[in-house]
C-alpha positions in Angstrom: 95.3 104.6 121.9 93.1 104.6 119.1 92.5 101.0 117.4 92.1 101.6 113.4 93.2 99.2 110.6 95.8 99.8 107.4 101.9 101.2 105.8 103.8 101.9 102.9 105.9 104.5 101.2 104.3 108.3 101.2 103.9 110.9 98.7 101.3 113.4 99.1 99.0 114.8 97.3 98.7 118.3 99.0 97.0 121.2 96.8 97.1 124.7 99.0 94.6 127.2 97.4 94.2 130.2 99.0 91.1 130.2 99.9 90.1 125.8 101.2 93.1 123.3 101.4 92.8 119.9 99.9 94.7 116.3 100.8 94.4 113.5 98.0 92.4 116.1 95.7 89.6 116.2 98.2 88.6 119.8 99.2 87.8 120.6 102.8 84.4 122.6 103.0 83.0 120.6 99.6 79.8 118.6 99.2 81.1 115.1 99.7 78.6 114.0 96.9 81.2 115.9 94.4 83.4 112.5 95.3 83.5 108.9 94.6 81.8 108.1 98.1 81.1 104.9 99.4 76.7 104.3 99.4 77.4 102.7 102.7 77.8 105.3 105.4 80.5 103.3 108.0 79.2 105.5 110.7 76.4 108.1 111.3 75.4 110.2 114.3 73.3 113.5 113.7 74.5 115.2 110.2 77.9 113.9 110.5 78.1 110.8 108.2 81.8 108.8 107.5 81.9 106.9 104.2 84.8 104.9 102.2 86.1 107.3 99.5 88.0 106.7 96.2 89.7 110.3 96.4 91.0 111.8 92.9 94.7 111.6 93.8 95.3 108.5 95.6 98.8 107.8 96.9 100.0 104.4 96.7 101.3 104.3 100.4 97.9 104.1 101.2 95.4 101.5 101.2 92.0 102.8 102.3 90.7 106.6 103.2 87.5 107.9 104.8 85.9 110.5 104.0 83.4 112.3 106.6 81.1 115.0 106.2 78.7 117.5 108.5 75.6 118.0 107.0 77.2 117.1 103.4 79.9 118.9 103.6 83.2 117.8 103.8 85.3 118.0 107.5 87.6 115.2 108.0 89.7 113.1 106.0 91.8 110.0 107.6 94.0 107.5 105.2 95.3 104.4 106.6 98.6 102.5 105.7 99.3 99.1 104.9 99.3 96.8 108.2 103.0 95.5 109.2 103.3 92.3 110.5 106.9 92.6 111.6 107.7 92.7 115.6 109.9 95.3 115.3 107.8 97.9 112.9 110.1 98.5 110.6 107.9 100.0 107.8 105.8 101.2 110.3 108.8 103.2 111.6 110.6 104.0 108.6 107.4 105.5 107.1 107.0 107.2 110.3 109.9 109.1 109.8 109.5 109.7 106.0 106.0 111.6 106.8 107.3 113.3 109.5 109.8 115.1 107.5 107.3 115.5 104.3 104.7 117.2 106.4 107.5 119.5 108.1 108.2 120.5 104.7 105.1 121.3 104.2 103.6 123.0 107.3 106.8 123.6 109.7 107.7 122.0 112.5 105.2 120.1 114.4 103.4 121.4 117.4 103.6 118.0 119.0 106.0 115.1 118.5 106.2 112.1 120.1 108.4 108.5 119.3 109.1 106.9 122.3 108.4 104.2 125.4 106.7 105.2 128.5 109.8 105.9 131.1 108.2 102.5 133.2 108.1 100.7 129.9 110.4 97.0 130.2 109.7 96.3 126.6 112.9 98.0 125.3 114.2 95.6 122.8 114.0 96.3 119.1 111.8 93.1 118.4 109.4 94.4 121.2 108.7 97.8 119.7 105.1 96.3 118.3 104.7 94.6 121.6 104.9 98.2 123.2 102.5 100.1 120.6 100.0 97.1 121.8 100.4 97.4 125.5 100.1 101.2 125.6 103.6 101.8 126.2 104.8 103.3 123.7 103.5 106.3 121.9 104.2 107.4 118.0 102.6 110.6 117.1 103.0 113.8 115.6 100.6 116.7 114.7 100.3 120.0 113.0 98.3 122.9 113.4 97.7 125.6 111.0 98.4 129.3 111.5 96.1 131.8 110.7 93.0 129.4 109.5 90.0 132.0 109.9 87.4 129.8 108.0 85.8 127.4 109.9 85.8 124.8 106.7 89.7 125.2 106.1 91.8 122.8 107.2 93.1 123.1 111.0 95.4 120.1 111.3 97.0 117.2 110.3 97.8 114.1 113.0 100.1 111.6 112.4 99.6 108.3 114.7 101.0 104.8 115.0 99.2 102.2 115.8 98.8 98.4 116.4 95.8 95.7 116.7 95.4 92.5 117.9 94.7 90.1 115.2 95.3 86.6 114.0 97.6 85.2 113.7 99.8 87.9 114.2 99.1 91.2 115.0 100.3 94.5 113.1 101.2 98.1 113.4 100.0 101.2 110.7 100.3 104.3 110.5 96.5 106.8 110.5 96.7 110.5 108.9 94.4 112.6 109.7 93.3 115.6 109.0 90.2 118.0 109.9 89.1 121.3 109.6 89.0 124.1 112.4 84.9 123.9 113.1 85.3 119.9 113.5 85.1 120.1 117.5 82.3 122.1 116.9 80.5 119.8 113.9 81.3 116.7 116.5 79.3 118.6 119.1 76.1 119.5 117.1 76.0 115.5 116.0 75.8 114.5 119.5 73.4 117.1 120.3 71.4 116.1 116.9 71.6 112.1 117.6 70.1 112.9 121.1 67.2 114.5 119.6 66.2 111.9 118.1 
């Protein structure tokens, strides 16, 4: 499982033109200098750059977003949820839940859905759940995919993951939401190519 850092109530800010989605009033497909980017760039490989962003409709559930771009342009966008403490992830879960049935709304029902221990798993008590995000046995996820996406620059989907990290002195679980648009695959392997070239 991926290992990222940030929980709290979610209300999104989900604009659906007809012709480029947004999330948080960032437009998929737009120069990320039209945004309140950070002048670090977090990570760089190739074109593809990933900064901090202060996005133009900020929901309070979230603490921190990245914002990355391919050759300026906008391709990704992850926000990250306050980091809870509790053994067994109860705002973790509960917002979990809440986000799954927002984005359902929104987009249908998920093409993949998962909220649940590994069938060898012996961490099965309630104050264990964080225990099991941390070991790997337990997996909370959920994505969607959109229909019909023909530009490569609109968004393609949205994935909903929980997570936890070692750290002291205790460790915590968040929640990650991500979301990308359809060339991304294809943006990740002309970076690689690009940083090679170098």
């Amino acid at each position: 499982m991926k290992k990222i850092l940030a929980t709290a109530a979610l209300m999104f800010c989900f604009a659906m033109p007809a012709e480029a989605a947004e999330l948080f009033g960032i437009e998929f497909g737009a120069p990320a200098s039209s945004y309140n980017i950070s002048k670090e760039v977090l990570a760089e490989q190739g074109k593809m750059k990933m900064y901090k962003v202060v996005p133009p409709q900020p929901d309070a559930g979230f603490l921190g977003y990245a914002l990355t771009a391919y050759d300026g342009k906008v391709v990704r966008i992850t926000a990250f949820s306050r980091a809870d403490y509790s053994d067994d992830g109860k705002d973790t879960r509960k917002l979990f839940t809440a986000t799954v049935e927002k984005l359902t709304k929104l987009f249908g029902g998920p093409v993949l859905y998962d909220d649940g221990l590994a069938t060898d798993s012996k961490l099965t008590a309630e104050n264990q759940w964080k225990q099991s995000l941390l070991d790997s046995e337990r997996i909370v996820q959920s994505k969607w995919v959109m229909e019909n996406v023909k530009d490569g620059n609109e968004l393609e989907s949205v994935w909903l993951e929980g997570n936890a990290i070692p750290m002291e002195p205790d460790s915590a679980t968040f929640l990650t939401l991500s979301a990308r648009v359809k060339d991304f695959p294809l943006y990740e392997k002309k970076a690689a190519q690009e940083a090679q070239a170098r």
